[in-house]
TIGU-293299 format. One record per residue (C-alpha): x, y, z. Coordinates in steps of 0.001 Angstrom, whole numbers. Last residue first. Layout:
N
{r {X Y Z}}
...
END
This chain:
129
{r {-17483 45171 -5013}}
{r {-15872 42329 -3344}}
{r {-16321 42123 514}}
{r {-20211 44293 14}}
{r {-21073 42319 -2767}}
{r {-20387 38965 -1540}}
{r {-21814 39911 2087}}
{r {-25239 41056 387}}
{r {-25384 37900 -2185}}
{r {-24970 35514 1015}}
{r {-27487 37618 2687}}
{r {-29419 37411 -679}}
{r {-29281 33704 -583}}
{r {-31046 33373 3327}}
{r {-28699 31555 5530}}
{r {-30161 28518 7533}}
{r {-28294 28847 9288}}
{r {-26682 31698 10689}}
{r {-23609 33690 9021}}
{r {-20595 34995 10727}}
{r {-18268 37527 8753}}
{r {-14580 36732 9571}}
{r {-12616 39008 11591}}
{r {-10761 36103 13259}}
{r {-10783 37447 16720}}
{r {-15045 37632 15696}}
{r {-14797 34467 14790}}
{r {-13216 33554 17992}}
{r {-15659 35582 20358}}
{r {-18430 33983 18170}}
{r {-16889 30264 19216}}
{r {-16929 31130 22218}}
{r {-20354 32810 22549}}
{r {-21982 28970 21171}}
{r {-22630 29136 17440}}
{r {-25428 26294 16206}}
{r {-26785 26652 13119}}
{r {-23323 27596 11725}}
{r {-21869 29184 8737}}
{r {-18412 30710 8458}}
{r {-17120 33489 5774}}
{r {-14246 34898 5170}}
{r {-13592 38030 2545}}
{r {-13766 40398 5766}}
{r {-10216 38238 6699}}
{r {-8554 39772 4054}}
{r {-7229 36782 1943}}
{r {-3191 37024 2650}}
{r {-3058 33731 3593}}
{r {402 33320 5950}}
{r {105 29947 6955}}
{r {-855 30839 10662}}
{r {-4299 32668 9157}}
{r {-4546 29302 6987}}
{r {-4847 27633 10333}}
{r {-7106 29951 11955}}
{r {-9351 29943 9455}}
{r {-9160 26064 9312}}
{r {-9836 26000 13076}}
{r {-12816 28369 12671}}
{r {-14422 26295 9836}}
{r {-14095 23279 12057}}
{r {-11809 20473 11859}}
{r {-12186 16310 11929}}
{r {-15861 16424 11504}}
{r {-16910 19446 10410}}
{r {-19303 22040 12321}}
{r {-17973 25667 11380}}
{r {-19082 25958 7515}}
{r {-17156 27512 5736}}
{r {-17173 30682 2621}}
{r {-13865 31596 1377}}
{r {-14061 34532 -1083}}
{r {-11377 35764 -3494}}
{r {-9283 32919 -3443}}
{r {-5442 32455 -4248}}
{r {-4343 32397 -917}}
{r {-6481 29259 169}}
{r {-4117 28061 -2495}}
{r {-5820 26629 -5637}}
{r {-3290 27385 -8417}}
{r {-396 27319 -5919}}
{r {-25 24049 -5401}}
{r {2237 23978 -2536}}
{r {1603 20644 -918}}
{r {814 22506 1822}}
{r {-1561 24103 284}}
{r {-2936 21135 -1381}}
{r {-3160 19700 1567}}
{r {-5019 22475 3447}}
{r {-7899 22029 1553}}
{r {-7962 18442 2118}}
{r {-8332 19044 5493}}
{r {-11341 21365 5425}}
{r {-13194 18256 4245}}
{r {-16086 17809 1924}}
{r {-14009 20405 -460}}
{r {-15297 22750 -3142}}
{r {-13504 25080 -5352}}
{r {-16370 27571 -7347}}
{r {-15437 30036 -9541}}
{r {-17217 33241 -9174}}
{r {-20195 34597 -11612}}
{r {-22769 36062 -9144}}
{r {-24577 33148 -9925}}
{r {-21769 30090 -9668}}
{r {-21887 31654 -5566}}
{r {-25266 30798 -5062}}
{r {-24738 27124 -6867}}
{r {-21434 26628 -4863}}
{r {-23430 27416 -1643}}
{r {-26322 24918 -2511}}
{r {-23959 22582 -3811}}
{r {-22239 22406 -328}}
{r {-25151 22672 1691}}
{r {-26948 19485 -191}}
{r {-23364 17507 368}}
{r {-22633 18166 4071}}
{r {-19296 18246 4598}}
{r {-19157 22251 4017}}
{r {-16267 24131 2618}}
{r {-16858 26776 -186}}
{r {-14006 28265 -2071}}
{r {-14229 30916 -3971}}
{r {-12694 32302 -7400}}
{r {-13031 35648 -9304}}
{r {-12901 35328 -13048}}
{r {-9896 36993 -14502}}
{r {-10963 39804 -17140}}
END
């Protein structure tokens, strides 16, 4: 059986692990970037192996330097991913109504920091079976 794959965005280091460490338990593959840019250089670059496509999950966090988690949704969303948008997730201690009414445009689950693990456990199993 194929192992199911995430990827987890988050420039902050500690936050990063964290999430990859939660996710490693409930058995997924874990692709991580520091920067939500890089992520969307290898899909343009068309490698197809870890396409935001290719993902099961795709867990951000919304304040990046350079890009937020809701721009990069919305970018891959204009690339054509064919993720459901229930199987995206964005973090954020600090979510102002705009950027909810976006996320919630998006259809991606929103998550408040500091997120407890068995809400992240509750969303995975509830998106994925």
């Amino acid at each position: 059986m194929k192992r199911k794959k995430a990827l987890v965005l988050d420039d902050d280091q500690i936050n990063r692990t964290i999430l990859k460490a939660v996710l490693e338990h409930v058995d997924y593959e874990v692709v991580d970037f520091s920067n939500p840019s890089e992520a969307l250089e290898l899909w343009e670059d068309g490698n197809r192996k870890e396409r935001p496509g290719s993902f099961d999950l795709i867990v951000t966090d919304n304040q990046m330097p350079g890009m937020s988690g809701l721009e990069f949704l919305s970018r891959i969303r204009q690339k054509n991913c064919l993720l459901p948008d229930d199987r995206k997730a964005v973090i954020s201690g600090t979510w102002s109504n705009s950027e909810l009414e976006r996320a919630q445009d998006l259809g991606c689950c929103v998550l408040h920091k500091p997120v407890c693990v068995d809400t992240i456990h509750a969303w995975v199993r509830q998106t994925t079976g």
